[in-house]
CHARMM internal coordinates of N, CA and C (Angstrom, degrees):
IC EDIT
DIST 1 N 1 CA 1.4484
DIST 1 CA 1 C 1.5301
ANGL 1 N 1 CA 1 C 111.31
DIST 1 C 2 N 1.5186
ANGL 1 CA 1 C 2 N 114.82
DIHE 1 N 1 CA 1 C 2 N -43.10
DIST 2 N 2 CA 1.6133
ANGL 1 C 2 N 2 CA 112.47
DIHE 1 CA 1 C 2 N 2 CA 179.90
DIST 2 CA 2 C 1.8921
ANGL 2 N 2 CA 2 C 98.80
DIHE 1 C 2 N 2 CA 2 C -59.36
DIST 2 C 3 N 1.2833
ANGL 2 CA 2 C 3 N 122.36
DIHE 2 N 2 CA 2 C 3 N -38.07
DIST 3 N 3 CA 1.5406
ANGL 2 C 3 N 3 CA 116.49
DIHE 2 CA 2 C 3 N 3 CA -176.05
DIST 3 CA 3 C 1.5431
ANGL 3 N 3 CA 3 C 109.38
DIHE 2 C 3 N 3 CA 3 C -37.35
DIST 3 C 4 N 1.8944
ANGL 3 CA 3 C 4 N 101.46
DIHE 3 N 3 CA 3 C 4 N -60.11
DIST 4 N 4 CA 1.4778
ANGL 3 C 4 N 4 CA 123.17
DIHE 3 CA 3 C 4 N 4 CA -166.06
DIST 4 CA 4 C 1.7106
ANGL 4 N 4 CA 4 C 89.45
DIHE 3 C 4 N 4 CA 4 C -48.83
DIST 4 C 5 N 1.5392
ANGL 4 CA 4 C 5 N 129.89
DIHE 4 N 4 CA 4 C 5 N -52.22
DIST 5 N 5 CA 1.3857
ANGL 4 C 5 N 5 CA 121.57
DIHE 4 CA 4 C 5 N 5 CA -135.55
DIST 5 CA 5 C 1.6445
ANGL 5 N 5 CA 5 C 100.08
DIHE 4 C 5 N 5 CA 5 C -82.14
DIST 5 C 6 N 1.3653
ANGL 5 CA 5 C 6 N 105.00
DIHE 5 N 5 CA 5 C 6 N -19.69
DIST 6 N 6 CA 1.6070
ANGL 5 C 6 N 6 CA 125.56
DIHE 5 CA 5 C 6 N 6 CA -171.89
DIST 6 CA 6 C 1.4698
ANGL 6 N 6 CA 6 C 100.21
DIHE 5 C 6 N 6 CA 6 C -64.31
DIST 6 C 7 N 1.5366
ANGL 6 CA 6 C 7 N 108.31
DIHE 6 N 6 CA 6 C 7 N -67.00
DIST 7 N 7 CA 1.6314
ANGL 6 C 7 N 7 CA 106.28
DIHE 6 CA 6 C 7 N 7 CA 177.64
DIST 7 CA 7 C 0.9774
ANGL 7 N 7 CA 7 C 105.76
DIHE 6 C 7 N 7 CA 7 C -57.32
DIST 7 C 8 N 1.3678
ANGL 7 CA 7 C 8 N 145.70
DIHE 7 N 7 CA 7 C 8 N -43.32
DIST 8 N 8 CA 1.5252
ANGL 7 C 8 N 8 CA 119.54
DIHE 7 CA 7 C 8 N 8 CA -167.79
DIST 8 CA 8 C 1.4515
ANGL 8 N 8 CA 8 C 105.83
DIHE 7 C 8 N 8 CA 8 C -74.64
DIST 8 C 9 N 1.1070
ANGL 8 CA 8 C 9 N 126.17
DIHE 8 N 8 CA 8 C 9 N -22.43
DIST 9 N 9 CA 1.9422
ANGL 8 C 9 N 9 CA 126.45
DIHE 8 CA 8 C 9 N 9 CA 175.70
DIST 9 CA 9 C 1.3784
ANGL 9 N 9 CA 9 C 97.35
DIHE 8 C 9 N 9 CA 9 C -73.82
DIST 9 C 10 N 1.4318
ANGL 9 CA 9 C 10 N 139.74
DIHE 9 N 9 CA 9 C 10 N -38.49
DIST 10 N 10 CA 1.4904
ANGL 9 C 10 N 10 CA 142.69
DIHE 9 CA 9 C 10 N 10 CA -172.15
DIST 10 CA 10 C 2.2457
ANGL 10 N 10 CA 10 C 95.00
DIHE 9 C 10 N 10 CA 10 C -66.59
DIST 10 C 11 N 1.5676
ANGL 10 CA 10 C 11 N 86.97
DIHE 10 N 10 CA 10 C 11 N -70.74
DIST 11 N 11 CA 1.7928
ANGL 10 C 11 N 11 CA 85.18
DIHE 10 CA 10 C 11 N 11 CA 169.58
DIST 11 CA 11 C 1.5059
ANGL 11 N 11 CA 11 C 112.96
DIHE 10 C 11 N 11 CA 11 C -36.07
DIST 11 C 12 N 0.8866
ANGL 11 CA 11 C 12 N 143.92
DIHE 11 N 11 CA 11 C 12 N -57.79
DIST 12 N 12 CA 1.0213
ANGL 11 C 12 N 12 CA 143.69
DIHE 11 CA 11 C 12 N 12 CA -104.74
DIST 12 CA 12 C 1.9883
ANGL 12 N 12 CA 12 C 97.49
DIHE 11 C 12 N 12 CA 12 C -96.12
DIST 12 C 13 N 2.0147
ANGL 12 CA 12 C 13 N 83.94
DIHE 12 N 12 CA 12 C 13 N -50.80
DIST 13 N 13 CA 1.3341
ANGL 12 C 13 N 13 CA 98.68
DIHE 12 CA 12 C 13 N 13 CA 168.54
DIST 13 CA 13 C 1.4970
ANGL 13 N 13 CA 13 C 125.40
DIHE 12 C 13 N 13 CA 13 C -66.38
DIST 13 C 14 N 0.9634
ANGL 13 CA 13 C 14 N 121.53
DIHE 13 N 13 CA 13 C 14 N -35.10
DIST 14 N 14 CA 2.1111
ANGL 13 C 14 N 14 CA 138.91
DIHE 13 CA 13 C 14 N 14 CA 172.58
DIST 14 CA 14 C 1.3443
ANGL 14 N 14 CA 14 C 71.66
DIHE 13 C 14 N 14 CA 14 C -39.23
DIST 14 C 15 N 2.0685
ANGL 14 CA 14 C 15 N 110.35
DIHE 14 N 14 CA 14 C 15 N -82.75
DIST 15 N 15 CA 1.6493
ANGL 14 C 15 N 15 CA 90.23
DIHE 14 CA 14 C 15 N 15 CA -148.99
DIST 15 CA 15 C 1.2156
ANGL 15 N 15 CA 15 C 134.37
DIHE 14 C 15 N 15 CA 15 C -66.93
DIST 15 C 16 N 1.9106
ANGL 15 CA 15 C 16 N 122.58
DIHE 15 N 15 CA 15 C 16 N -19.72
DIST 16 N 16 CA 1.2940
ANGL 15 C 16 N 16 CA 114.11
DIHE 15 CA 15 C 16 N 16 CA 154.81
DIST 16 CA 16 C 1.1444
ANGL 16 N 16 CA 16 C 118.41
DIHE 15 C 16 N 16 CA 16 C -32.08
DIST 16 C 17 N 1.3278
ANGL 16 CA 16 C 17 N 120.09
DIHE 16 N 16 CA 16 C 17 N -53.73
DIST 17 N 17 CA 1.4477
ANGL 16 C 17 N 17 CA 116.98
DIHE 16 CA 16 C 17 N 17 CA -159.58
DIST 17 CA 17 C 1.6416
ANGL 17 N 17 CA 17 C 136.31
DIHE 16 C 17 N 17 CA 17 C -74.47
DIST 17 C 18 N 1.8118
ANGL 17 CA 17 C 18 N 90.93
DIHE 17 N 17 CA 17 C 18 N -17.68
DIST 18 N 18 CA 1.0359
ANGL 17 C 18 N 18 CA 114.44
DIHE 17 CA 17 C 18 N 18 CA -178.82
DIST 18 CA 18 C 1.1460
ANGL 18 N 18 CA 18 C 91.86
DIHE 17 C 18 N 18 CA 18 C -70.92
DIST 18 C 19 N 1.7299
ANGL 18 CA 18 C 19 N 125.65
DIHE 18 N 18 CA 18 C 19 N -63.07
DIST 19 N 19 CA 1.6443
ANGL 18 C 19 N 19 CA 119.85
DIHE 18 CA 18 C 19 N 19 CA -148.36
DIST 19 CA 19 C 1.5831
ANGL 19 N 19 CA 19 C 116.04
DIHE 18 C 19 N 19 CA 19 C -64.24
DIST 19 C 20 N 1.5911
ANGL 19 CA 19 C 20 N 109.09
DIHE 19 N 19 CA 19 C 20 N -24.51
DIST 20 N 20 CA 1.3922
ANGL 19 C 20 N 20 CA 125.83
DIHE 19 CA 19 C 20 N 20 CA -164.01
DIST 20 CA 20 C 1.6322
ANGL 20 N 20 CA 20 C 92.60
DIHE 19 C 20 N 20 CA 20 C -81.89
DIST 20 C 21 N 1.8077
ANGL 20 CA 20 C 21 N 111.19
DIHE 20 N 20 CA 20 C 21 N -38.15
DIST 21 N 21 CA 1.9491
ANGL 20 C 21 N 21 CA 96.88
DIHE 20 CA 20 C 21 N 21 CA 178.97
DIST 21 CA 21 C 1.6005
ANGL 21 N 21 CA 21 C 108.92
DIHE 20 C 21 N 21 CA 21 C -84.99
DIST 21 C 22 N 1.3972
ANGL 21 CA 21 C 22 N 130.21
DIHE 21 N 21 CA 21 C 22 N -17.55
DIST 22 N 22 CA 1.8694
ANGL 21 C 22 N 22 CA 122.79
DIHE 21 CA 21 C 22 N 22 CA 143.76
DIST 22 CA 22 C 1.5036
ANGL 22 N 22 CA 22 C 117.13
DIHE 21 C 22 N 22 CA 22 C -48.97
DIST 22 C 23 N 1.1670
ANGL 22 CA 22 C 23 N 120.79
DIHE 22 N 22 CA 22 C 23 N -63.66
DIST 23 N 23 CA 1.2678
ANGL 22 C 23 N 23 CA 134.79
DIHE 22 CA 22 C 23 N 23 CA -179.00
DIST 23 CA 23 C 1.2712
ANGL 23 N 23 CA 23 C 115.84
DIHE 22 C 23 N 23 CA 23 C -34.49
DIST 23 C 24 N 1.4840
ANGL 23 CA 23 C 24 N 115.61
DIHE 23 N 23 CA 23 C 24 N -44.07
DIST 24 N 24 CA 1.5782
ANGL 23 C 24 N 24 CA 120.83
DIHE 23 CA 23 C 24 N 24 CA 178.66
DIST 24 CA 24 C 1.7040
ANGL 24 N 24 CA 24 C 112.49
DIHE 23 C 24 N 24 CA 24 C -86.53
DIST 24 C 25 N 1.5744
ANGL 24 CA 24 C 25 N 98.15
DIHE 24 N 24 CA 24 C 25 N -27.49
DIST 25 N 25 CA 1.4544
ANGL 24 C 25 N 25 CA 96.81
DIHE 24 CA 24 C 25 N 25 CA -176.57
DIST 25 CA 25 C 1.6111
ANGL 25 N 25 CA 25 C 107.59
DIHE 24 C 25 N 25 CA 25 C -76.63
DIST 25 C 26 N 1.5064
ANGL 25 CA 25 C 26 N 128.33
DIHE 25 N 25 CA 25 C 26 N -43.39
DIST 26 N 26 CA 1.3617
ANGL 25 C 26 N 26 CA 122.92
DIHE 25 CA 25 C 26 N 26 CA 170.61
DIST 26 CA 26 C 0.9293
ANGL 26 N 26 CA 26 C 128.47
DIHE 25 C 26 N 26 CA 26 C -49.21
DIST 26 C 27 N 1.8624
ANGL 26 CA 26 C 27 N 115.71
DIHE 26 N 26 CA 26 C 27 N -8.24
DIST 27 N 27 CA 1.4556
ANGL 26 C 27 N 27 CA 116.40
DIHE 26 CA 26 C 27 N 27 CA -170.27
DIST 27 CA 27 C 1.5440
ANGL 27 N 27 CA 27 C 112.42
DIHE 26 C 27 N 27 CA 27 C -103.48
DIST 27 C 28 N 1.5583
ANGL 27 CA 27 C 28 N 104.36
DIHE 27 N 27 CA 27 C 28 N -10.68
DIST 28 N 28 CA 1.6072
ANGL 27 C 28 N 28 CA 110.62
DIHE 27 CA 27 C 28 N 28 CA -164.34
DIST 28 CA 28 C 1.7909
ANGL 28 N 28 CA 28 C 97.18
DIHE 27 C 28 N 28 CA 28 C -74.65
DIST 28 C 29 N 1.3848
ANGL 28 CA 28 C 29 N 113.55
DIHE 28 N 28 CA 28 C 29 N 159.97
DIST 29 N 29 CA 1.3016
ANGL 28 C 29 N 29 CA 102.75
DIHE 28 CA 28 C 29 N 29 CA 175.21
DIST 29 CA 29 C 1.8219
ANGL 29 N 29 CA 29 C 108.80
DIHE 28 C 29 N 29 CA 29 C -81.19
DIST 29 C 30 N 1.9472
ANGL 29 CA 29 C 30 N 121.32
DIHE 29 N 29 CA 29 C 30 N 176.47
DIST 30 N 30 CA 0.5055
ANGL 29 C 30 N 30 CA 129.89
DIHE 29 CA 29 C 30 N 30 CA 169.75
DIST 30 CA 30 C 1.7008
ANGL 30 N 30 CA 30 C 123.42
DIHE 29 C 30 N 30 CA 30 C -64.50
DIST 30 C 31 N 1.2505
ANGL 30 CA 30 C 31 N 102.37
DIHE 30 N 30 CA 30 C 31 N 153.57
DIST 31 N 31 CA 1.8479
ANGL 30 C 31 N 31 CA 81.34
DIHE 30 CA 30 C 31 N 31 CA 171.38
DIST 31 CA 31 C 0.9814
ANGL 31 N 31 CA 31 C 103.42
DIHE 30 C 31 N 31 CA 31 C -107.25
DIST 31 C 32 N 1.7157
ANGL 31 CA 31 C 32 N 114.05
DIHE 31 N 31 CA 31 C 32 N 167.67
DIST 32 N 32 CA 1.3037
ANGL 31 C 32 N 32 CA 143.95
DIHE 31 CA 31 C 32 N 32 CA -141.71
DIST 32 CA 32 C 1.6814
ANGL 32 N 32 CA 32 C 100.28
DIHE 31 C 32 N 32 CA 32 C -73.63
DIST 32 C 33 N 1.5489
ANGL 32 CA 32 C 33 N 105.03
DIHE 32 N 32 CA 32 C 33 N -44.61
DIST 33 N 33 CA 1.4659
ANGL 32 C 33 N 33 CA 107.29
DIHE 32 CA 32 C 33 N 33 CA 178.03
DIST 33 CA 33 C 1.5180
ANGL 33 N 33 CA 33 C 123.29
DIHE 32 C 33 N 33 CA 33 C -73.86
DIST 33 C 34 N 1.2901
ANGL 33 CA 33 C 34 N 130.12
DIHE 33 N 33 CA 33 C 34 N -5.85
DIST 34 N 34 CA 1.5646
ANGL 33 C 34 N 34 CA 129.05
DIHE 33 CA 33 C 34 N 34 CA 155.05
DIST 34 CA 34 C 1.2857
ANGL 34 N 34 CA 34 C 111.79
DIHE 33 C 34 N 34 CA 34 C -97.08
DIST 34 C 35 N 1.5985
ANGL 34 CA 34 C 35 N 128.21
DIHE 34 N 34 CA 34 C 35 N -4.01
DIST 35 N 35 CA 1.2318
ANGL 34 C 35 N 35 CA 115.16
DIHE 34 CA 34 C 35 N 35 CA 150.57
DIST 35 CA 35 C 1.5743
ANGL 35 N 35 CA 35 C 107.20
DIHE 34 C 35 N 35 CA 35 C -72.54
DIST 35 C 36 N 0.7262
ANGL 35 CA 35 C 36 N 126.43
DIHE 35 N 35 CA 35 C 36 N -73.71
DIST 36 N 36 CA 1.6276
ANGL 35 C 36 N 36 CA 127.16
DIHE 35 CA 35 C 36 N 36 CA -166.05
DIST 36 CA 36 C 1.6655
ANGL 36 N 36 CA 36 C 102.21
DIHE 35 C 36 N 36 CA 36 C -51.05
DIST 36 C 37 N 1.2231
ANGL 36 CA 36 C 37 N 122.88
DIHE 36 N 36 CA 36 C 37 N -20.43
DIST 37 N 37 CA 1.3998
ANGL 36 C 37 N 37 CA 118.27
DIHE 36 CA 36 C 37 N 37 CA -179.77
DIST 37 CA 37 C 1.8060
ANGL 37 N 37 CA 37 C 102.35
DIHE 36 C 37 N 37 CA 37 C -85.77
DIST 37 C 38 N 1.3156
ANGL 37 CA 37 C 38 N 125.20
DIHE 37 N 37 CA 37 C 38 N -36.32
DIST 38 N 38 CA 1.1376
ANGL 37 C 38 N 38 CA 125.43
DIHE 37 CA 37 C 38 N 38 CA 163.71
DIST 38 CA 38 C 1.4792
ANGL 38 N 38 CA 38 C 130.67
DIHE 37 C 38 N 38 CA 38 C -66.24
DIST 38 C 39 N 1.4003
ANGL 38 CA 38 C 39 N 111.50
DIHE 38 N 38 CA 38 C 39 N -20.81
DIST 39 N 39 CA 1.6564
ANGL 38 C 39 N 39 CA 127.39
DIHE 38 CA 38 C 39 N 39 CA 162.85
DIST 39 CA 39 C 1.5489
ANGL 39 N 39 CA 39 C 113.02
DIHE 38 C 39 N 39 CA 39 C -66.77
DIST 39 C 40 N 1.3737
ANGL 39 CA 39 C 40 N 98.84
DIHE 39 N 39 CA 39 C 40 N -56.96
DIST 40 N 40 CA 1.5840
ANGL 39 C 40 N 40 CA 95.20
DIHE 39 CA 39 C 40 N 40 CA 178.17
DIST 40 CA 40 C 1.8744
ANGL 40 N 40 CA 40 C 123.80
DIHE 39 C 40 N 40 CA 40 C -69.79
DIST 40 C 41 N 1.3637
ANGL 40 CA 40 C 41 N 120.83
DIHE 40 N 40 CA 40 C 41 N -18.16
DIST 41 N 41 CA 1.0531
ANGL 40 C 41 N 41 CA 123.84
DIHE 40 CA 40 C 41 N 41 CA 157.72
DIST 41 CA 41 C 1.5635
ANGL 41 N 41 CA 41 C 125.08
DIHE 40 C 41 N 41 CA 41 C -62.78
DIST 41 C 42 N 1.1441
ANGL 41 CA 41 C 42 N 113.39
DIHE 41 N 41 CA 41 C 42 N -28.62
DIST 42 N 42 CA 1.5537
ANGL 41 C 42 N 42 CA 142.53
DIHE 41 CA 41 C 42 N 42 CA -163.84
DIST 42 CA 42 C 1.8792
ANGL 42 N 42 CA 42 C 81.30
DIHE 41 C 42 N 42 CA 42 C -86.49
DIST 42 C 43 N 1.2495
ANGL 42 CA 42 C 43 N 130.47
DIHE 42 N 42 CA 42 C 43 N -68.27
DIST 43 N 43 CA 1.4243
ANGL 42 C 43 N 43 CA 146.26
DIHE 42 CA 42 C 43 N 43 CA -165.05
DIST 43 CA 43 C 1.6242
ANGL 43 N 43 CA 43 C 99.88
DIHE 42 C 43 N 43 CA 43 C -51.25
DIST 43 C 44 N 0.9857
ANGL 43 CA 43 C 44 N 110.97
DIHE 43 N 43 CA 43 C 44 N -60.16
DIST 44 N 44 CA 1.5254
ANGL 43 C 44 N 44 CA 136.06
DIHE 43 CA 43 C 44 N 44 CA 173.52
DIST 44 CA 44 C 1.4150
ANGL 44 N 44 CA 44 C 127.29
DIHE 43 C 44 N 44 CA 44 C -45.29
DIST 44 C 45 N 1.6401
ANGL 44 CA 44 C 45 N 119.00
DIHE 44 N 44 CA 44 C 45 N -44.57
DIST 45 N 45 CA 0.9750
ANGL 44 C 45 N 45 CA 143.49
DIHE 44 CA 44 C 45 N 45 CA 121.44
DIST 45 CA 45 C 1.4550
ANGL 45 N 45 CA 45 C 129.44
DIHE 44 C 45 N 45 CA 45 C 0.79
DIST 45 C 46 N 1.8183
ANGL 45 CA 45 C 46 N 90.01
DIHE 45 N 45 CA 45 C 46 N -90.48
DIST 46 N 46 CA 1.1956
ANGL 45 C 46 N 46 CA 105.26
DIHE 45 CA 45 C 46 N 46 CA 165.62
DIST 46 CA 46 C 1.9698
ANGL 46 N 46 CA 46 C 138.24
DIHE 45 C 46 N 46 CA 46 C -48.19
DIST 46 C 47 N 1.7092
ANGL 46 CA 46 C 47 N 87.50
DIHE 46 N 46 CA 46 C 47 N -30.89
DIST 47 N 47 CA 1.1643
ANGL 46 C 47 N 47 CA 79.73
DIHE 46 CA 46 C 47 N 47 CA -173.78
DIST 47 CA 47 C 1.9141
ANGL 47 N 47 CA 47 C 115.30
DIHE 46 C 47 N 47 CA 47 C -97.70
DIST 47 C 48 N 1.3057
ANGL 47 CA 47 C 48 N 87.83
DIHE 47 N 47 CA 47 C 48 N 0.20
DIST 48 N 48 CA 1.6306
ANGL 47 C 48 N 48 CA 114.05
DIHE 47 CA 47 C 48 N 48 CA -176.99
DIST 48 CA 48 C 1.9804
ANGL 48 N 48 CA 48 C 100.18
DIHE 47 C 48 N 48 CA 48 C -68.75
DIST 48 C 49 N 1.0936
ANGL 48 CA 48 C 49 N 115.84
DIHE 48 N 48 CA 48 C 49 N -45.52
DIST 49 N 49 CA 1.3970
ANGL 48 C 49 N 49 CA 136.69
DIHE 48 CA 48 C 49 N 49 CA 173.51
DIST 49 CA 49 C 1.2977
ANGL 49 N 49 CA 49 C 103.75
DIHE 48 C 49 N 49 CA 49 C -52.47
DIST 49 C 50 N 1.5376
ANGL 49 CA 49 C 50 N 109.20
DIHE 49 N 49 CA 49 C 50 N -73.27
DIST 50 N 50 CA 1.0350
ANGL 49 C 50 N 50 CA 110.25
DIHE 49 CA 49 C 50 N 50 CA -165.34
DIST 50 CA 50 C 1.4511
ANGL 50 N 50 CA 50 C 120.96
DIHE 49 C 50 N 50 CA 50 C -61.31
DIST 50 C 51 N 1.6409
ANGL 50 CA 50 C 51 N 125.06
DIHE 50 N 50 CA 50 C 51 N -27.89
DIST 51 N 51 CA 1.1393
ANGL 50 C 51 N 51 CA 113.33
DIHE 50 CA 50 C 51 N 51 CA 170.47
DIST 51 CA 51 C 1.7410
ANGL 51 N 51 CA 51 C 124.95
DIHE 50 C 51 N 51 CA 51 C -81.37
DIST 51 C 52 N 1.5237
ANGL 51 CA 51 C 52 N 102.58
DIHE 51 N 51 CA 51 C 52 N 3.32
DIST 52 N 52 CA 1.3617
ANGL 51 C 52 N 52 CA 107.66
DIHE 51 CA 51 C 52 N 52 CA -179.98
DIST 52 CA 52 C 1.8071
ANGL 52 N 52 CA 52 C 92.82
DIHE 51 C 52 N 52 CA 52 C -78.63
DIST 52 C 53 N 0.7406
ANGL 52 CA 52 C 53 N 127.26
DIHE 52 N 52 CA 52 C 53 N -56.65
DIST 53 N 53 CA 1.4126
ANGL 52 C 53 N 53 CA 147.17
DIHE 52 CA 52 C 53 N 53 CA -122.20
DIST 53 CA 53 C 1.7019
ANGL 53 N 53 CA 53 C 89.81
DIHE 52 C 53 N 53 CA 53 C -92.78
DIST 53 C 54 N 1.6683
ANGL 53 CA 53 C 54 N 133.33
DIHE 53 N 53 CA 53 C 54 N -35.79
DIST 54 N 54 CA 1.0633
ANGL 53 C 54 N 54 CA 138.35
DIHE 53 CA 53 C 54 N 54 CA 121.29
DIST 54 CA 54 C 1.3134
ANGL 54 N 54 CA 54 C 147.94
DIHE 53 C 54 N 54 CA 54 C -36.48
DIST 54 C 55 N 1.4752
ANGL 54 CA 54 C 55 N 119.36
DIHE 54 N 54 CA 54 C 55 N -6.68
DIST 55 N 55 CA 1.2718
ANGL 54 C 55 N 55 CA 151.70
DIHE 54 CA 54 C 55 N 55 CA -159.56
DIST 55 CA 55 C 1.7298
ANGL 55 N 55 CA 55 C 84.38
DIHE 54 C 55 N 55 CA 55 C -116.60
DIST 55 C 56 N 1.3615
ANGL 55 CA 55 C 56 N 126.29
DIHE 55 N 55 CA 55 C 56 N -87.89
DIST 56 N 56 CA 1.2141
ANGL 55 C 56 N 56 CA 144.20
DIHE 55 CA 55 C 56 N 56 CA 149.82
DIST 56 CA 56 C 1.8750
ANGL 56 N 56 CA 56 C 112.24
DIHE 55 C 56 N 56 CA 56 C 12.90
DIST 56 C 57 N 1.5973
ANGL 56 CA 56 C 57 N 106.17
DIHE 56 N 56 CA 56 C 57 N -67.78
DIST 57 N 57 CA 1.4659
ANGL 56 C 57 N 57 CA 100.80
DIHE 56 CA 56 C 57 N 57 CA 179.71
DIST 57 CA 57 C 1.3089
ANGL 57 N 57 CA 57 C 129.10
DIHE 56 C 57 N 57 CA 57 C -83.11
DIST 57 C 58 N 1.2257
ANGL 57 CA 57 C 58 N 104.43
DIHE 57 N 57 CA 57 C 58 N -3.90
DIST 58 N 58 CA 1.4204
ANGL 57 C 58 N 58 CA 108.58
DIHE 57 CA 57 C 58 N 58 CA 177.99
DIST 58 CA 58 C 0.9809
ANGL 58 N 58 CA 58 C 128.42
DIHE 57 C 58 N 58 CA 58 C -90.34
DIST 58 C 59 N 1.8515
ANGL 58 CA 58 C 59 N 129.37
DIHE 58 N 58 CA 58 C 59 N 10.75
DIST 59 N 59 CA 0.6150
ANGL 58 C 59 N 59 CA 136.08
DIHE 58 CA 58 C 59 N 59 CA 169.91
DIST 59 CA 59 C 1.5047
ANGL 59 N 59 CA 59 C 126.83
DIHE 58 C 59 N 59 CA 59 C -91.02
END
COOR INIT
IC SEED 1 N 1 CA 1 C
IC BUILD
């Protein structure tokens, strides 16, 4: 029974530890290069639309 109580004190700590090394990582900011990689997809997007949507009236 002390085995059983051990793993759950061993668990217990993993998941502290886990949430506290997420916890810090969700908090760091993004970097500069997946912003700009997410802008230009967003741009791309945009302009993907827009030539449908021009495509669209000319018919």
């Amino acid at each position: 029974m002390a085995k059983k109580s051990r793993m759950s004190h061993m668990d217990e700590q993993v998941i502290e530890n886990l949430k506290r090394l997420y916890s810090e990582t969700a908090q760091e900011p993004v970097p500069e290069r997946f912003t700009r990689l997410l802008q230009q997809l967003r741009d791309q997007e945009t302009s993907e639309n827009g030539a449908k949507a021009e495509g669209e009236g000319e018919q």
